[in-house]
Each structure stands twice: as structure tokens, then as C-alpha cells.
C-alpha positions as CSV (number, residue, x, y, z in Angstrom):
1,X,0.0,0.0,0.0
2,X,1.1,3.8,-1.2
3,X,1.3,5.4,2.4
4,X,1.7,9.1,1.7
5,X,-1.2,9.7,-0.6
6,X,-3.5,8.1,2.4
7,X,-2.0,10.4,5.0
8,X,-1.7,13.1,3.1
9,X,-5.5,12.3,3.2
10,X,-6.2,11.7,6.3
11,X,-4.1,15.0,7.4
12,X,-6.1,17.2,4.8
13,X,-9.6,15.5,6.6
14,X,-8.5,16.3,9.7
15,X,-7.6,20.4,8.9
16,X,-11.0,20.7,7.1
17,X,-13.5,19.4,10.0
18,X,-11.2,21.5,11.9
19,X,-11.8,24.6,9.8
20,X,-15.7,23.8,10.2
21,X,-16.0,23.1,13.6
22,X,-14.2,26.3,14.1
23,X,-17.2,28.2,12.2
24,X,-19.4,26.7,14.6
25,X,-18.6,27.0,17.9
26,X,-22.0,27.1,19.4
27,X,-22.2,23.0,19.4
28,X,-18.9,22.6,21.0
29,X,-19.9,25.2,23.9
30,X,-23.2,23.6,24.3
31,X,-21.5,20.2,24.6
32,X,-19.1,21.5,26.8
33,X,-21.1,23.3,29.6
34,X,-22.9,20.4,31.6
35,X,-19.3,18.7,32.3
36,X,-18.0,22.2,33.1
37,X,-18.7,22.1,36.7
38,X,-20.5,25.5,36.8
39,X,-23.7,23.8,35.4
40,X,-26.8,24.4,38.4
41,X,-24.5,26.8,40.7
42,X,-25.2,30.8,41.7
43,X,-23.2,33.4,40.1
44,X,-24.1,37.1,40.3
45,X,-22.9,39.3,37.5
46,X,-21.9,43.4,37.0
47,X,-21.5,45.1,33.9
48,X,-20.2,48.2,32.6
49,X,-17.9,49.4,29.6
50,X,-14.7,47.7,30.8
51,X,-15.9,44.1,31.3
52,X,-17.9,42.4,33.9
53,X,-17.2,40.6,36.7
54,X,-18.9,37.7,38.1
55,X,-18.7,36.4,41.5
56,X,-20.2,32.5,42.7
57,X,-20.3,29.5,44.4
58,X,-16.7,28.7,43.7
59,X,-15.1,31.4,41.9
60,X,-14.8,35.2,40.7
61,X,-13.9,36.6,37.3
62,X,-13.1,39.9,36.0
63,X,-13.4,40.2,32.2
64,X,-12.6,43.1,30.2
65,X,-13.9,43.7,26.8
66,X,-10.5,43.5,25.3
67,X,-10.3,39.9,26.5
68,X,-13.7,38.6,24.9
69,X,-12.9,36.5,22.2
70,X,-16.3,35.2,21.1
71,X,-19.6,36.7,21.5
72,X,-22.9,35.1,20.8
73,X,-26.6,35.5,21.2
74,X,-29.6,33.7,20.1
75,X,-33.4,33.6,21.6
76,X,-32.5,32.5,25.4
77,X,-28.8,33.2,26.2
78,X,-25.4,35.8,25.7
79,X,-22.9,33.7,25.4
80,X,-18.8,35.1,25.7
81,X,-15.5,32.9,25.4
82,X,-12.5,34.3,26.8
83,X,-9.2,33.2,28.6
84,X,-10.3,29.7,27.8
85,X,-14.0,29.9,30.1
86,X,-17.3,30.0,28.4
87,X,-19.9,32.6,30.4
88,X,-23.4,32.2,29.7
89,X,-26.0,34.7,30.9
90,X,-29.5,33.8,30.7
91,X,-32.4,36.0,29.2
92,X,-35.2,35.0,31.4
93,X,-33.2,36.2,34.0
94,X,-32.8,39.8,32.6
95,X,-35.2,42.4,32.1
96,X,-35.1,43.8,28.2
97,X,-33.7,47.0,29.0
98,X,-30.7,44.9,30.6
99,X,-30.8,43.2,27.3
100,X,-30.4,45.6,25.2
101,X,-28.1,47.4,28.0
102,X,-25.3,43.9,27.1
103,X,-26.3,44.6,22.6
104,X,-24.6,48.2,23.5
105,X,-21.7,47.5,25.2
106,X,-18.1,47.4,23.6
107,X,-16.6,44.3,22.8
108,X,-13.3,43.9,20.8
109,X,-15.1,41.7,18.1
């Protein structure tokens, strides 16, 4: 058997579900959460035009904007990636002007 063609294959494979996956990160933050830890614990959250900062159960963070590397929203959740920590803030917990208080505020993205 030709070896090189069939890794050269396998390699090119690999890079392209890669390159997909990487276009949709939603499913792998989704995936991700419930074997997190932070799944069904307390956190309170402040916001302003610097960052947030959330404080829990078992740990704080302070996040500035500069820092966010991912942003997303969709019917129930905002949803922000950075230093390697997924933080998911839930609408039904937030009136609409605190809604559309987060849709104003400066990220670097």
C-alpha cells in the first residue's frame, strides 16, 4: 500500500473538520457546559464598559472587553469565550432593557 497519498489524506480530513468546527462553535460550547462544573450553581454578574465581573459559588472573574474573544446570542442566552472559560447569561433572568443594556456594550469583536 502507497502510504503518503492516504496520510496526506487523512491529514487534509483532519484540517478541514477543523476549519468547520471552528465556524461553529456554538455546538462545542453547548456540549461542553454540563461537564464544566459551573452547570446548576449561583453566580451574580456586574457590567459596565470595561468588562464584567462575576462572582459565585466557587469562583470570581473579572473580564474586560479587550479579553472577549467570542460573542454570541440567540433567543434564550449571551454567550462570551475568553481566557479559555465559556460565560453564559440567561435572558429569562434579565429584564429587556438589561438586554439591550449587554447589545450596547463594547466588545473587541
Amino acid at each position: 500500500m502507497d502510504w503518503p497519498p492516504v496520510l496526506l489524506f487523512l491529514t487534509g480530513a483532519w484540517f478541514i473538520y477543523g476549519g468547520i468546527v471552528g465556524l461553529f462553535p456554538n455546538y462545542h460550547y453547548r456540549r461542553a457546559y454540563p461537564t464544566s462544573g459551573l452547570a446548576g450553581k449561583n453566580y451574580h454578574v456586574e457590567l459596565d464598559e470595561n468588562g464584567f465581573s462575576v462572582s459565585g459559588d466557587s469562583c470570581n472573574w473579572r473580564v474586560l472587553w479587550t479579553e472577549v474573544q467570542l460573542k454570541g446570542e440567540d433567543k434564550s442566552v449571551f454567550m462570551f469565550s475568553a481566557k479559555g472559560t465559556i460565560f453564559i447569561f440567561g435572558k429569562k433572568y434579565l429584564t429587556a432593557e438589561q438586554q439591550e443594556r449587554i447589545r450596547g456594550l463594547p466588545f473587541s469583536r
